[in-house]
C-alpha positions in Angstrom: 125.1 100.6 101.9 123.0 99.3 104.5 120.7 101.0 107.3 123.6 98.8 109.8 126.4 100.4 107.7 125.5 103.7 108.9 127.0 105.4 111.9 124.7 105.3 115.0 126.0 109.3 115.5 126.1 112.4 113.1 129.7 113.9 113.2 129.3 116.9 111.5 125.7 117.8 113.0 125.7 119.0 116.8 123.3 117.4 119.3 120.5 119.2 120.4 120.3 120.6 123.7 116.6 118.8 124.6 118.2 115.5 123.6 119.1 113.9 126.6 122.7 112.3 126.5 123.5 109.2 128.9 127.2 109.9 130.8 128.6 107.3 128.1 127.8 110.0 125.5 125.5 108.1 123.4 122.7 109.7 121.7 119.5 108.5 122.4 116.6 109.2 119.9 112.6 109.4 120.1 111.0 106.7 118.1 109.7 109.6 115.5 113.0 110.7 115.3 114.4 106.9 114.6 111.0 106.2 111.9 111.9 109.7 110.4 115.8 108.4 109.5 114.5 105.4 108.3 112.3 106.9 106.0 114.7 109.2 104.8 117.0 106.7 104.1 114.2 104.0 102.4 113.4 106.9 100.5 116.8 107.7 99.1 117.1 103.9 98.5 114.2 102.9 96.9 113.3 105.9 94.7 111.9 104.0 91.7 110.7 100.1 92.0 109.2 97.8 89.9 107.4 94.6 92.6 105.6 92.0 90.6 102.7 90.4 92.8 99.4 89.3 93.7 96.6 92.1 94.7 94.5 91.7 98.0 92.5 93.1 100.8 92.1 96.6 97.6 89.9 99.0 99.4 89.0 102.4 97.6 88.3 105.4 100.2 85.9 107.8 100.1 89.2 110.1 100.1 89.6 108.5 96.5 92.8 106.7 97.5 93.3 103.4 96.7 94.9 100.7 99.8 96.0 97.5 99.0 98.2 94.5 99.6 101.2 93.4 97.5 102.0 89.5 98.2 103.6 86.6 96.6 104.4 82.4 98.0 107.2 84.4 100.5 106.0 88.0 101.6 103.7 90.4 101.5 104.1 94.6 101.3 101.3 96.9 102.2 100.7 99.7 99.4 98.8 102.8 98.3 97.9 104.5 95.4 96.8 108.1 95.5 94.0 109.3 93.6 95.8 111.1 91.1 97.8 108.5 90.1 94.4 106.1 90.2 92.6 107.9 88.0 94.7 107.0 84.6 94.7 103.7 85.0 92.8 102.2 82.3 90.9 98.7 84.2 89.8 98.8 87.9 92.1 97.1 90.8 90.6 93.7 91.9 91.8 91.0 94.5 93.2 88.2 93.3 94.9 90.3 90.1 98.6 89.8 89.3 100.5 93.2 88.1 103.7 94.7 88.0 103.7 97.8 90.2 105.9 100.8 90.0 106.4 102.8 92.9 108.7 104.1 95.8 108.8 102.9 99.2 108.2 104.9 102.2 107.5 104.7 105.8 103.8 105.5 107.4 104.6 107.2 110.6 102.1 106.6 112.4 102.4 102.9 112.5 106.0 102.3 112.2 104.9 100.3 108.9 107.0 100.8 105.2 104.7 101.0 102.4 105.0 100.9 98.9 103.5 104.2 97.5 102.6 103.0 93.9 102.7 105.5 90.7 101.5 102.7 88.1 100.2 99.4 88.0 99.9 97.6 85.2 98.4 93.8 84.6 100.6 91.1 84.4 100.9 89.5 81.2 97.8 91.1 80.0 97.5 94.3 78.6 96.2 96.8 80.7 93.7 98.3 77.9 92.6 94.8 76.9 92.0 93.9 80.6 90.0 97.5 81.2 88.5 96.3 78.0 87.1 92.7 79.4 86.0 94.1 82.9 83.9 96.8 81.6 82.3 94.4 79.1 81.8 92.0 81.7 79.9 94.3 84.1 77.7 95.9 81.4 76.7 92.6 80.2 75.8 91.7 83.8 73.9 95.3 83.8 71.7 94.1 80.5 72.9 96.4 78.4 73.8 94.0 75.6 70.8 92.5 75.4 68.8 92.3 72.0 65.1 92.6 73.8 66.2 96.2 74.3 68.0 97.0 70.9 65.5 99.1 68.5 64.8 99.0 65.1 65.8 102.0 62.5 63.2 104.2 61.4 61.7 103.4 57.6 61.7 107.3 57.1 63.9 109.2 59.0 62.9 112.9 58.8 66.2 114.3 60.6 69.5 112.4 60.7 72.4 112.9 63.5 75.7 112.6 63.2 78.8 112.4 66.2 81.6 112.4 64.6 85.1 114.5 63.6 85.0 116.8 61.4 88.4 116.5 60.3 88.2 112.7 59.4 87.0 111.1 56.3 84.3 109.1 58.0 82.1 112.7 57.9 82.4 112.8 54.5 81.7 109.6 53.5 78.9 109.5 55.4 77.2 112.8 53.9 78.7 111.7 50.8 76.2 108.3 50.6 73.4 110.3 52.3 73.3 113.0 49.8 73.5 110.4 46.6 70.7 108.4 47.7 68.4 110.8 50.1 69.4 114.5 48.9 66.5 115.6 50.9 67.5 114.4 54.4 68.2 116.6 57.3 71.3 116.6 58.7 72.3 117.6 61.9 76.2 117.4 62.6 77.7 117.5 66.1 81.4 117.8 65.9 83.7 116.2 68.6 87.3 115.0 69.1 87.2 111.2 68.7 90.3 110.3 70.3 93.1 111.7 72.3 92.8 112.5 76.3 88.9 113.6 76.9 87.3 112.5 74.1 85.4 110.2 75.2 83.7 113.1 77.8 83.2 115.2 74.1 81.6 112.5 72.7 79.1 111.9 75.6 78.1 115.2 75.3 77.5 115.6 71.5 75.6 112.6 71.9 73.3 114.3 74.2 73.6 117.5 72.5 72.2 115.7 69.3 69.4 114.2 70.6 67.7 116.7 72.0 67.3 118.8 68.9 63.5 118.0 68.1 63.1 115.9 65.6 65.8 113.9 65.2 65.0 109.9 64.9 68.1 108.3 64.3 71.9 109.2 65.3 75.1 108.1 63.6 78.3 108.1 66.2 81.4 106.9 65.1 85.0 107.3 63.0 87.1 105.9 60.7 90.1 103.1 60.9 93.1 103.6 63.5 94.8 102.0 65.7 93.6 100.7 69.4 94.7 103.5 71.0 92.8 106.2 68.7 89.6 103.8 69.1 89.7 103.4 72.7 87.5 106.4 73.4 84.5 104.3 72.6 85.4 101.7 75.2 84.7 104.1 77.6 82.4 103.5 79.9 80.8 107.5 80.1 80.0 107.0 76.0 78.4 103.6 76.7 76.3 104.8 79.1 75.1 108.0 76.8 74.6 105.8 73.8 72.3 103.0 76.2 70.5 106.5 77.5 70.0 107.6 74.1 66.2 108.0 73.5 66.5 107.1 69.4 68.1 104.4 67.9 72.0 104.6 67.4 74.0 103.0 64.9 77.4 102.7 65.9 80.4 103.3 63.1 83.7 102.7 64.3 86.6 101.7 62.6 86.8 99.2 59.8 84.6 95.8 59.8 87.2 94.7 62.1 87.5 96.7 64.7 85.6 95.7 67.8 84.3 98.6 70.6 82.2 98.1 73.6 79.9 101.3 71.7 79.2 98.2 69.0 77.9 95.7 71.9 75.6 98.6 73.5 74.5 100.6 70.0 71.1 99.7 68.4 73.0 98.5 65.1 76.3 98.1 64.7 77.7 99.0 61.0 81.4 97.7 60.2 82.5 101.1 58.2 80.6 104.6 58.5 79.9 104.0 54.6 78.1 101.4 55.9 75.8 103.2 58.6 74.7 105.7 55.7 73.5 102.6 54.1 71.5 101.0 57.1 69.8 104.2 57.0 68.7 104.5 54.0 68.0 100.7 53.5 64.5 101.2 55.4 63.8 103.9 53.4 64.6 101.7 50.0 62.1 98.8 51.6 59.7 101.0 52.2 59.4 102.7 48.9 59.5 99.1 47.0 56.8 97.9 49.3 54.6 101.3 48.3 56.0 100.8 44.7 54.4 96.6 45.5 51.3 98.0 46.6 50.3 100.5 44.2 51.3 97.7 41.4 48.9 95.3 42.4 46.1 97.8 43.2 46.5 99.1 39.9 46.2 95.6 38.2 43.3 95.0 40.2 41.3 98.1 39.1 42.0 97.3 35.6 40.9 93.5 36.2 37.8 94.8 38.0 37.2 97.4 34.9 37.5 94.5 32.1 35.4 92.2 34.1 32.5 95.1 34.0 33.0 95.8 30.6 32.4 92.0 29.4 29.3 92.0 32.0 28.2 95.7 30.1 28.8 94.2 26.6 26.9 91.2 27.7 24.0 92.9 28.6 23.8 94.8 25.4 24.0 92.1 23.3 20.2 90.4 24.6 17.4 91.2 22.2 14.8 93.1 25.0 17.9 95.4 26.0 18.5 96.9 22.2 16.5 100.2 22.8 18.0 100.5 26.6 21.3 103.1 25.2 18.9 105.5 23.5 16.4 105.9 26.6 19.6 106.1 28.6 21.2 109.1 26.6 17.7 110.8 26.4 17.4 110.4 30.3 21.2 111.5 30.9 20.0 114.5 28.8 16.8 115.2 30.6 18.8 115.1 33.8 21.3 117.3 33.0 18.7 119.9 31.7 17.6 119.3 35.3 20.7 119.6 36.8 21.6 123.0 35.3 18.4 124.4 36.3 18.7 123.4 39.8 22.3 124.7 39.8 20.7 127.7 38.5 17.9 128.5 41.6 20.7 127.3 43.7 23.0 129.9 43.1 20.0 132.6 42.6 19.4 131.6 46.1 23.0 131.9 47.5 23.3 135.2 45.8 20.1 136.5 47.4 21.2 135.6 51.0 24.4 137.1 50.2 23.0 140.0 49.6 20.7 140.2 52.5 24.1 139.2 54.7 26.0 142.2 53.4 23.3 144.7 54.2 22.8 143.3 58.2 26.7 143.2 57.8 26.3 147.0 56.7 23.9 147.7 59.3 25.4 145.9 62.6 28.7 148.1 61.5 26.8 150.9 61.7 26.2 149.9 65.3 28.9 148.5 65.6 30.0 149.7 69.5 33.9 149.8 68.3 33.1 152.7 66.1 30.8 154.5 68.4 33.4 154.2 70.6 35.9 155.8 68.8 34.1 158.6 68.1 33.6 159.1 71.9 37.0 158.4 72.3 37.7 161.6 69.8 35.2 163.4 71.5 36.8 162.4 74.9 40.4 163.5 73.3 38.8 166.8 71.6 37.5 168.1 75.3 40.6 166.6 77.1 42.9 169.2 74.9 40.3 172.3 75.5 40.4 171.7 79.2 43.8 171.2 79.3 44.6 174.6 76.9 41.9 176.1 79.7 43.4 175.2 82.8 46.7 176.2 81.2 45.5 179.8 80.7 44.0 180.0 84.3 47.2 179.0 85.8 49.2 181.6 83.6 46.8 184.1 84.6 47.2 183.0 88.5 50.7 183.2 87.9 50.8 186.9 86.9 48.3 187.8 89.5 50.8 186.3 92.4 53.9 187.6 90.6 52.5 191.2 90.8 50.9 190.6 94.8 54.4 189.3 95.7 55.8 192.6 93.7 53.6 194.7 95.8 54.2 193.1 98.9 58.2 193.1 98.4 57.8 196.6 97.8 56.0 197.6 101.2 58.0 194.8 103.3 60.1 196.7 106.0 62.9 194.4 105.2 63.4 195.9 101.7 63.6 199.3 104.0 65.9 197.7 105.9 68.3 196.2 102.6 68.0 200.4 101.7 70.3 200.6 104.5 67.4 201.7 107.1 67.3 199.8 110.6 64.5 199.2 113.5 64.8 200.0 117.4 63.1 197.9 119.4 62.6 198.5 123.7 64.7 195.6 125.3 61.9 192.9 125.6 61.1 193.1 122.0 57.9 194.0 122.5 57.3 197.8 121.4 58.5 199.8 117.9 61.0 202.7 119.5 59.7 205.4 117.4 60.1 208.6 119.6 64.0 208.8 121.2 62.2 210.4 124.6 60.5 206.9 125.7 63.9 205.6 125.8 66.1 206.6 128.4 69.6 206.3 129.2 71.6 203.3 130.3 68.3 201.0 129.2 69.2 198.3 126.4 67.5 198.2 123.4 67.6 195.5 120.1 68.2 197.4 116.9 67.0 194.8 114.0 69.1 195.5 110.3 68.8 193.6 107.0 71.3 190.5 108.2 71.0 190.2 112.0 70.4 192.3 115.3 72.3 194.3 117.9 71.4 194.6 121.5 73.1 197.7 122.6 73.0 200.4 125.3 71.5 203.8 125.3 74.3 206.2 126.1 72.6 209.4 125.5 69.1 210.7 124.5 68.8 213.8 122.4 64.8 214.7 121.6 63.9 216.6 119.0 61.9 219.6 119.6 59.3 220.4 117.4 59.3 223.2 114.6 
């Protein structure tokens, strides 16, 4: 069914009141309202397409969406590809590419336009790995990363040894398998990591890193064994290519059997066909470098021996001439006469040394005698001895200080006129406070007075005055 197939009117659905109707009764819509049906119904149409055509005007947003044109000899179709969907595509979007895009089409509002809103792209009649494969190569070779000017040589003796790798494949063992046979003293330092699935390559960027920057380590091994394309692809990725060319030691790329080809072979330092093989390139500078010790110490051996006969015939030469005959016995009598010498002199010389040993360990003795450490610790003794006393003195003062204003404070308790008063005894004071009542006939009736108890005070009125006459 067509968009013209459709009725111009909903039956079932009533018309709004804010839709204006023209006497004829026909509906009339806004132009949001008409783009919105369309959509709907493009929508409902076209839920799942696959357009085959030729990529242009591809602009990538800062929004990380990706905004391109679909064309062919006869039309063209504007199209978009959100970032989510972008981001698992395996080779980058270029003009001029033919693919196969799969999508749905829908309507941007704004401009009245229909769009294809793409949810995979794949190249046409290429494979989209071997494609992703070719453009990173391409741009990494442009970069100089390929080139053998900057590709280092292995160390002869390697003191510690790095390895990137699985731990569950066989390519771990192999390796530490060859390295143990033929250098059982090597260090090893193993970084495990996932070597394929989704995220490996991110894992094996960062073992990479991990590895080298453990001190001491001069040459790393990163790699796996055989498997298909898809379980090797993590080292065509471009964040492991760039952490093997950052590497700061040499790296020896293992991937795969001899013929299996990853970008991490073109940017490694030496590429090895098996990870067998990688234990070997290690240990082959190692082998070289012994032989050529093994070389040298040969020939400097035969050459002392050459040297030694050559003396000898010169020696035996000598001897044999008739004015030389008596020249071994005044030799041995002079090698005797020397050593005789020589013992006496060794003699005096240790006589000597044992005399100013002597004389150091007495200024030894005597300089610890001064010595100011010692002096100051017994000070500091002294100091600690006089520190106690006072304290145990000052300590007694304070008790007896204590006692003495324990016993004041007793006394004074005891003659306080509030402890009268908490005896249930009270004081009369005239009404300004300012004189002790102690006689009833300076007080007379009607004046106030203030009579002051243990909690308080009462001001209260003289109703009578009785005096007290005297006995």
């Amino acid at each position: 069914m067509s968009l013209f197939d459709l009725p111009f009117e909903e039956p079932a659905a009533p018309a709004p009141a804010r839709e204006p109707r023209t006497p004829q009764g026909r509906r009339v819509l806004t132009v949001a309202e008409l783009t919105s049906r369309i959509r709907t119904l493009l929508e409902e149409r076209f839920v799942e397409v696959w357009v085959e055509g030729e990529l242009s005007n591809c602009r990538l947003w800062n929004t990380g969406h990706l905004y391109f044109t679909l064309k062919d000899a006869g039309a063209q179709i504007r199209g978009v590809m959100f970032r989510s969907s972008l981001r698992l595509l395996r080779f980058k979007p270029q003009d001029g590419l033919r693919v196969v895009a799969r999508g749905r089409v829908s309507v941007y509002d704004p401009k009245g336009e229909y769009q294809l809103v793409c949810e995979h792209l794949e190249p046409e009649g290429v494979g989209a790995r071997q494609l992703a494969f070719e453009q990173l190569k391409r741009r990494l070779t442009q970069e100089g990363l390929f080139d053998t000017a900057r590709k280092r040589p292995l160390p002869a003796l390697p003191r510690k040894i790095g390895i990137v790798t699985s731990l569950d494949g066989a390519a771990v063992r192999d390796i530490v398998k060859v390295l143990r046979r033929r250098y059982a003293n090597a260090h090893l330092v193993i970084r495990p990591t996932r070597v394929q699935g989704e995220g490996a390559a991110l894992d094996i960027a960062r073992g990479l890193a991990a590895v080298v920057r453990v001190d001491g380590v001069d040459v790393v091994l990163v790699g796996r064994g055989g498997g298909a394309v898809e379980d090797l692809w993590s080292f065509n990725e471009e964040v492991v290519v760039r952490a093997i060319a950052g590497s700061p030691v040499p790296v020896i790329s293992a991937v795969g059997h001899e013929t299996d080809v990853t970008i991490a072979d073109f940017v490694a330092d030496v590429r090895a066909p098996t990870p067998s093989a990688a234990a070997e390139m290690v240990l082959a500078r190692k082998d070289d470098f012994l032989a050529g010790i093994d070389r040298l110490a040969g020939r400097a051996r035969a050459a002392v021996v050459a040297r030694q006969h050559r003396l000898e015939s010169r020696l035996r030469a000598l001897e044999s001439r008739p004015g030389l005959a008596g020249v071994p016995g005044h030799l041995a009598l002079r090698g005797r006469h020397a050593a005789e010498l020589t013992f006496e002199l060794r003699r005096a010389l240790q006589a000597r040394v044992a005399a100013h040993a002597r004389r150091s360990q007495a200024l030894r003795s005597s300089l610890e005698r001064l010595d100011l450490r010692r002096r100051l610790s017994d000070v500091r003794s002294r100091l600690s001895a006089g520190d106690a006393r006072l304290g145990t003195a000052a300590r007694r003062r304070r008790d007896g200080l204590e006692a003495r204003l324990r016993a004041a404070a007793a006394r004074l308790d005891s003659l306080s006129p509030l402890a009268v008063l908490g005896r249930g005894y009270a004081m009369c004071w005239t009404g300004d406070r300012s004189t002790l009542v102690r006689d009833a006939g300076r007080v007379r009736a009607g004046e106030a007075v203030v009579v002051t108890v243990q909690r308080g005070e009462l001001t209260c009125e003289v109703k009578d005055v009785t005096v007290d006459r005297p006995r």
